[in-house]
Backbone bond lengths (Angstrom), bond angles and torsions (degrees), N, CA, C in turn:
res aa  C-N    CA-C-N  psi(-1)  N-CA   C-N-CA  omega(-1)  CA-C   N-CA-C  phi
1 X - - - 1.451 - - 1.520 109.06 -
2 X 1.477 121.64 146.79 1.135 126.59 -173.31 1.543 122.81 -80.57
3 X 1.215 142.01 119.64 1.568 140.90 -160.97 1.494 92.30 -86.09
4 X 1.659 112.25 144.70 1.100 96.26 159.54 1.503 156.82 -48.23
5 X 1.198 98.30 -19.06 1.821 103.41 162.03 1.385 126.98 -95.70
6 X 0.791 102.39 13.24 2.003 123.04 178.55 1.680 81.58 -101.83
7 X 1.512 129.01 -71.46 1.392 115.37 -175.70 1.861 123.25 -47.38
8 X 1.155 109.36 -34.38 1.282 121.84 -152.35 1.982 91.94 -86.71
9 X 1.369 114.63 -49.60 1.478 122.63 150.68 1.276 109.23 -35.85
10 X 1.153 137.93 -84.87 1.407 148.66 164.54 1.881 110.14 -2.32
11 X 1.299 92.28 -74.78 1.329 112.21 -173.90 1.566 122.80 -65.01
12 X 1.425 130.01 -42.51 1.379 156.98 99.94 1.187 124.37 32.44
13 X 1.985 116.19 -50.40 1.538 150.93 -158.63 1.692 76.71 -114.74
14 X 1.345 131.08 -70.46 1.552 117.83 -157.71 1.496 108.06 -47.76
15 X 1.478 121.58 -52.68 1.391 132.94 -161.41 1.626 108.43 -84.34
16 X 1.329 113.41 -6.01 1.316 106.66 157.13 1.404 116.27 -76.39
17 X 1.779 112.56 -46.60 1.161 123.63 -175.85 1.864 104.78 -48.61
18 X 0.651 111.25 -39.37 1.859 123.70 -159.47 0.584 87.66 -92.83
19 X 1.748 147.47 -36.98 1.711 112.93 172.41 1.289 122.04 -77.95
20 X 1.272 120.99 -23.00 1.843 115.16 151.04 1.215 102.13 -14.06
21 X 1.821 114.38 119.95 1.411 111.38 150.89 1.627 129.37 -75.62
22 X 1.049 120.58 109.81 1.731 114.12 -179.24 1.450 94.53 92.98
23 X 1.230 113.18 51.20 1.684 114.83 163.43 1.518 113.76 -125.84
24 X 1.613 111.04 121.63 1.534 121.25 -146.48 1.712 80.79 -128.37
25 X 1.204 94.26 108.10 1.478 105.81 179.73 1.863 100.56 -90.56
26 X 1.810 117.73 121.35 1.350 105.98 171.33 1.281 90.01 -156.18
27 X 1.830 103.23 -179.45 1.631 115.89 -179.30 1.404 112.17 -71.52
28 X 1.435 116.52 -54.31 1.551 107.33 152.71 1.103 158.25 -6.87
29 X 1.874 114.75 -29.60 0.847 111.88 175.56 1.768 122.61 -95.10
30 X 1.091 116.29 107.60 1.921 132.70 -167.25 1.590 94.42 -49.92
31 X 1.787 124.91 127.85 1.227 111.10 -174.20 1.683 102.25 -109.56
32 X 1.532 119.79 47.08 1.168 133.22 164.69 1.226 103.04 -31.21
33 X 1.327 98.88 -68.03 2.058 110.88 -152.82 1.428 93.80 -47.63
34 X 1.191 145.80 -3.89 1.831 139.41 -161.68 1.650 91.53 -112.23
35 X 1.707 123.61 11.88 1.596 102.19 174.32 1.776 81.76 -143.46
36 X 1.457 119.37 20.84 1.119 106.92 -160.68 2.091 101.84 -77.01
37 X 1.306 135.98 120.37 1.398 108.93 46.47 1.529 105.16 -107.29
38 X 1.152 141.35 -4.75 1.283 131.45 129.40 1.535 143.57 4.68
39 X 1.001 90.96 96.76 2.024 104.40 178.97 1.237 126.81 -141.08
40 X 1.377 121.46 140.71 1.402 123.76 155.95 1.861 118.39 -1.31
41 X 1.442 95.38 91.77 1.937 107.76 172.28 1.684 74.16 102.14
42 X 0.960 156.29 38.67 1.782 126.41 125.88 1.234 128.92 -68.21
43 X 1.783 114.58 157.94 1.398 103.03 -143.24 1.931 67.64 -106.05
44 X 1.136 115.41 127.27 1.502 129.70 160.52 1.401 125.87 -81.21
45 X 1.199 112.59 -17.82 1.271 114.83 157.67 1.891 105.66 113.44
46 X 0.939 135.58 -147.39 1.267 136.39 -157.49 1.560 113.31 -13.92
47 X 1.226 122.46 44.59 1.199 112.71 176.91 1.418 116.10 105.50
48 X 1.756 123.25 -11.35 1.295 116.44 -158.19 1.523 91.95 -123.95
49 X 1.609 114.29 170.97 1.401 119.70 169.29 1.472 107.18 -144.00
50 X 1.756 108.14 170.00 1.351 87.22 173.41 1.413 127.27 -112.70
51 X 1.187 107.40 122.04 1.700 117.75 -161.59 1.699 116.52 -49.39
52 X 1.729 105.78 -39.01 1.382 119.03 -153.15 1.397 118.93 -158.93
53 X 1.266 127.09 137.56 1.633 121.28 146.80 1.338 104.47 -140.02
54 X 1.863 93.48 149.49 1.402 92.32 -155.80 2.065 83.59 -129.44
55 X 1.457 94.81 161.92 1.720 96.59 -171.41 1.291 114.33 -78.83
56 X 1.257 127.30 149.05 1.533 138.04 -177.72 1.754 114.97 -15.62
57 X 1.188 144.33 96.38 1.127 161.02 -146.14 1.388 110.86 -125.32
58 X 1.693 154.88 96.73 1.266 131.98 173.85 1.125 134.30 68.73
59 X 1.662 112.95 8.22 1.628 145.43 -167.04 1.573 115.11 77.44
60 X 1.414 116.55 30.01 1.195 120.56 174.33 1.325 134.37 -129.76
61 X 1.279 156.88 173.35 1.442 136.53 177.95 1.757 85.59 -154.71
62 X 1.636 90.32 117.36 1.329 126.46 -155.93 1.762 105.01 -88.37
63 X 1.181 115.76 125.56 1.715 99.27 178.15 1.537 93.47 -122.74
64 X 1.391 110.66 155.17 1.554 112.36 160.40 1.811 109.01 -126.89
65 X 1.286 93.51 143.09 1.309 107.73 176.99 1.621 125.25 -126.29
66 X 1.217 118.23 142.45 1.473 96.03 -160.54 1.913 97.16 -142.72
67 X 1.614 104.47 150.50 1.335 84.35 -144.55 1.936 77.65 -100.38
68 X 1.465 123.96 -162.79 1.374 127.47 179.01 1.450 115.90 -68.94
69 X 1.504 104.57 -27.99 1.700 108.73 -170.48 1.942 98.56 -88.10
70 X 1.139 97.97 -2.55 1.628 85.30 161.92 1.898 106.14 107.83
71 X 1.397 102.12 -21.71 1.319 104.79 166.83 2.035 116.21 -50.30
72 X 1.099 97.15 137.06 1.512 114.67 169.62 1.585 123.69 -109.18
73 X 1.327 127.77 106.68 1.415 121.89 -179.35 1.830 95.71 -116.80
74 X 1.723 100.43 131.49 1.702 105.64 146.58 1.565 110.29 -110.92
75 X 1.669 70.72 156.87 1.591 102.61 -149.74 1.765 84.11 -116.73
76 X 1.454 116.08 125.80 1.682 105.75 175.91 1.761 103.58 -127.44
77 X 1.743 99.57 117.61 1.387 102.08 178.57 1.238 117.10 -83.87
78 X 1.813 128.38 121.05 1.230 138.32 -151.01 1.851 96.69 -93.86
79 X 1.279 113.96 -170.57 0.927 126.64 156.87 2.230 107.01 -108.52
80 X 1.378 92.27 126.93 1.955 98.40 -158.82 1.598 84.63 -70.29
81 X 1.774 116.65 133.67 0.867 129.45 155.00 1.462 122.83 -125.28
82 X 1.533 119.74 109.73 1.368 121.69 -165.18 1.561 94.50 67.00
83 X 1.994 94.05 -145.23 1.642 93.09 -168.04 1.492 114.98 -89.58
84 X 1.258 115.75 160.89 1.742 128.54 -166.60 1.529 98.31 -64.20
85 X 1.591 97.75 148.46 1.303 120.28 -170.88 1.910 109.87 -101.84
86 X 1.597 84.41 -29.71 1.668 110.40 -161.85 1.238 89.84 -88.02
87 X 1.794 108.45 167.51 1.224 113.66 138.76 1.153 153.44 -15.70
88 X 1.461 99.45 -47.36 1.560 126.03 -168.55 1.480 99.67 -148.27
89 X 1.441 101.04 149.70 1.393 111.94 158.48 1.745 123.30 -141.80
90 X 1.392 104.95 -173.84 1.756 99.82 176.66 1.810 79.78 -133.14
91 X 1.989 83.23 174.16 1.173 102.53 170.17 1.907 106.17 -56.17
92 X 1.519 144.58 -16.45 1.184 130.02 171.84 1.322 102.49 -137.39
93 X 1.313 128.35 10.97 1.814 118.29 168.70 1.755 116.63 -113.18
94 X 1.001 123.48 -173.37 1.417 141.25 -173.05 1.548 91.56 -153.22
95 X 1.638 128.25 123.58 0.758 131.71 154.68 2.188 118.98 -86.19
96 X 1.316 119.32 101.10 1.565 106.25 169.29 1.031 129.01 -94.17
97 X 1.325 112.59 138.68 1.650 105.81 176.06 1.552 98.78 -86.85
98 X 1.231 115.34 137.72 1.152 116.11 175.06 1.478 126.60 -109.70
99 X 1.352 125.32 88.87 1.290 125.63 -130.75 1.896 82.42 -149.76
100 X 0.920 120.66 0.19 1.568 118.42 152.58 1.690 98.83 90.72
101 X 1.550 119.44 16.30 1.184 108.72 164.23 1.032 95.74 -112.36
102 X 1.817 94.44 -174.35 1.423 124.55 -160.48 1.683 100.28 -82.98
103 X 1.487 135.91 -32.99 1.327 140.67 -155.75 1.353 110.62 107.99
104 X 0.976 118.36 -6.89 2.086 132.16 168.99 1.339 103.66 -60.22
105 X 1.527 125.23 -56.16 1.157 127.89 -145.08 1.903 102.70 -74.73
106 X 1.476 127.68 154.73 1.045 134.37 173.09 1.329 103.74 -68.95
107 X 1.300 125.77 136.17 1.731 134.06 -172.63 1.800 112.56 -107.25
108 X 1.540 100.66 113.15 2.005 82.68 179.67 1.140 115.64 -40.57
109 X 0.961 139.70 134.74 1.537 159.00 -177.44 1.766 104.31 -66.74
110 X 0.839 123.73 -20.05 1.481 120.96 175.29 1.446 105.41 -69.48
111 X 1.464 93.90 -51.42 1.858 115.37 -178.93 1.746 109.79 -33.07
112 X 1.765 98.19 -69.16 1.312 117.50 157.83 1.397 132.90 -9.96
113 X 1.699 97.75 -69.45 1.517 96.58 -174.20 1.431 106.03 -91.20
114 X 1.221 118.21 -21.30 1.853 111.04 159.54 1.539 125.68 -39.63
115 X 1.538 91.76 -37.65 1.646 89.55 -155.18 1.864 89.64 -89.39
116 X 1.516 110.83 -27.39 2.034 108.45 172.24 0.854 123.34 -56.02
117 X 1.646 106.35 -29.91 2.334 108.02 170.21 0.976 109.12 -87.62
118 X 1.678 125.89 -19.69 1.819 107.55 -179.71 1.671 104.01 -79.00
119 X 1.648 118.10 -22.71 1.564 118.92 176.11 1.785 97.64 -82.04
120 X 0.977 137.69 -26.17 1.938 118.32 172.77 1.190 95.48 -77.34
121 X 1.373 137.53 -38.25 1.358 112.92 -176.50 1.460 113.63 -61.90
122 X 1.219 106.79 -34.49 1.813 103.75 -163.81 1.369 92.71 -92.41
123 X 1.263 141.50 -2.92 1.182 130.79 165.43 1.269 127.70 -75.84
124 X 1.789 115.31 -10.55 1.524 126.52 170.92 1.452 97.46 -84.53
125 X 1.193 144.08 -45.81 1.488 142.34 -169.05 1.693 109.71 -104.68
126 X 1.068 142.99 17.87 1.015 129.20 172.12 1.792 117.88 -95.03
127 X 1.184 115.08 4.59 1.344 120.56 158.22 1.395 123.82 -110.16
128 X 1.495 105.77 17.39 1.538 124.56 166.18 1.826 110.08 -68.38
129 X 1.321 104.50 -42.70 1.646 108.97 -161.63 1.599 97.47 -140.95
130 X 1.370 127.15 76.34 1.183 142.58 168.13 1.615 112.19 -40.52
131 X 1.192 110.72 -63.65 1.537 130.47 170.53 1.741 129.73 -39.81
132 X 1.771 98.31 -36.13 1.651 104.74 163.28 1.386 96.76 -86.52
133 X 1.607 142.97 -30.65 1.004 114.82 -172.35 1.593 119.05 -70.10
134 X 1.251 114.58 -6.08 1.651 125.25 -166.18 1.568 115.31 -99.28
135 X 1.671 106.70 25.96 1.464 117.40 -173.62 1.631 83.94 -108.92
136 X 1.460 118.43 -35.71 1.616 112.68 -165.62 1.621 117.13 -76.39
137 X 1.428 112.21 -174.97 1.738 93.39 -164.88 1.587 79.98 -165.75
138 X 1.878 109.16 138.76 1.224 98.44 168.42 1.448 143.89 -55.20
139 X 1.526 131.93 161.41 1.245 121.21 -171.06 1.111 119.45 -68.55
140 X 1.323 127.52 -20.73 1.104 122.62 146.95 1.608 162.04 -2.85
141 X 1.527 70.95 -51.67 1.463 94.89 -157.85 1.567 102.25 -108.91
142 X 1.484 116.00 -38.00 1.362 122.04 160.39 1.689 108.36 -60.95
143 X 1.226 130.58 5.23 1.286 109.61 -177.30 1.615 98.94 -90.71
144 X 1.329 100.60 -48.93 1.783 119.54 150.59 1.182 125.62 -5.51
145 X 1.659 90.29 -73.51 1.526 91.00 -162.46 1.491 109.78 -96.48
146 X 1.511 119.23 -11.38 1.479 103.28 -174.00 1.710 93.27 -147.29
147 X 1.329 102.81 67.07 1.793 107.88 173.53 1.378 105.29 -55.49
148 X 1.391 137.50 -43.25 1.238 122.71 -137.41 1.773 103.59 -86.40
149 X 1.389 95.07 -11.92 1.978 102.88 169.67 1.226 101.18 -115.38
150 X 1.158 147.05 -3.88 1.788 137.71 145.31 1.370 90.83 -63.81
151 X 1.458 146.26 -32.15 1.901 125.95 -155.98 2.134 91.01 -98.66
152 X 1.254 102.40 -2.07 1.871 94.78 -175.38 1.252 79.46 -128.44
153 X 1.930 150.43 27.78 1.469 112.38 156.64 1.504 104.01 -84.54
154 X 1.034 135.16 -15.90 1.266 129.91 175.57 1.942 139.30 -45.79
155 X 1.720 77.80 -29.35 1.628 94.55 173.36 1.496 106.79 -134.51
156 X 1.747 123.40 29.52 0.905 106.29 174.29 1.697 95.33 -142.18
157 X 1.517 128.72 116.40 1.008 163.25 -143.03 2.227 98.84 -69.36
158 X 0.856 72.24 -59.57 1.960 96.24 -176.00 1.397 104.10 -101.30
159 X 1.156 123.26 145.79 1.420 141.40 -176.40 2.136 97.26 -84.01
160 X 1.312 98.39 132.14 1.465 109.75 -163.65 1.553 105.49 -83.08
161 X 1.207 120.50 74.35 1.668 128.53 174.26 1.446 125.65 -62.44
162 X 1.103 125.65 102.67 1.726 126.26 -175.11 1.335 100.83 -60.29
163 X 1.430 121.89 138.65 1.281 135.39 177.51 1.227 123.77 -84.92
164 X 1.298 128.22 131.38 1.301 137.09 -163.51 1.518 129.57 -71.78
């Protein structure tokens, strides 16, 4: 449940967003620029790269990373509510691994420091575009509102988008 200053934060971040003049909040907009110089096939280092980013999905913006031996991990950047859930966080994200546990389980450590350089990177550009960040929503709350694709992100790489 949300404390009052987690709401008032919350609320705080919207009305900044909206006072942007000429800020067109939509699904459309690709939140690349938040891993930029980072892209699809970077070498991340211990073995892993990054396969994918995919646009704001269910309040999340979904990355996949995949290491040389063929393993695939998504990585889902939240909107940070209160304290971090993820691995990593920024001053406004939650990085999750979404790997179908609770946060109990011990995490390969490669995983770890993968997912701490894809959050410093997005921590230099994520106050570039306030407005894409205000499509995402803590993890929380997506567990809430859309369990039945939080209980299949675990084995499913890309966030499952109904086609138009």
């Amino acid at each position: 449940m949300e404390n009052r200053r987690q709401f008032l934060q919350r609320a705080l971040f919207g009305a900044a967003v909206a006072a942007v003049p000429g800020v067109a909040v939509a699904n459309e907009l690709h939140p690349a620029f938040l891993f930029h110089p980072l892209g699809p096939g970077a070498d991340l280092g211990l073995g892993w790269s990054l396969t994918a980013i995919y646009p704001p999905h269910e309040g999340a913006i979904t990355l996949t990373i995949t290491h040389q031996s063929g393993r695939t991990v998504r990585i889902d950047a939240c909107l940070l509510a209160g304290e971090p859930r993820g691995p990593a966080s920024t001053a406004l994200l939650d990085f999750i691994v979404m790997d179908g546990g609770d946060g109990s389980a011990r995490m390969d450590e490669s995983v770890g420091r993968v997912v701490r350089r894809l959050a410093a990177v997005a921590a230099e550009n994520e106050g570039a575009s306030l407005d894409r960040i205000a499509r995402l929503a803590p993890h929380a709350e997506r567990v809430w509102t859309f369990p039945e694709s939080m209980a299949k992100a675990s084995t499913t790489p890309r966030p499952t988008i109904a086609s138009v």
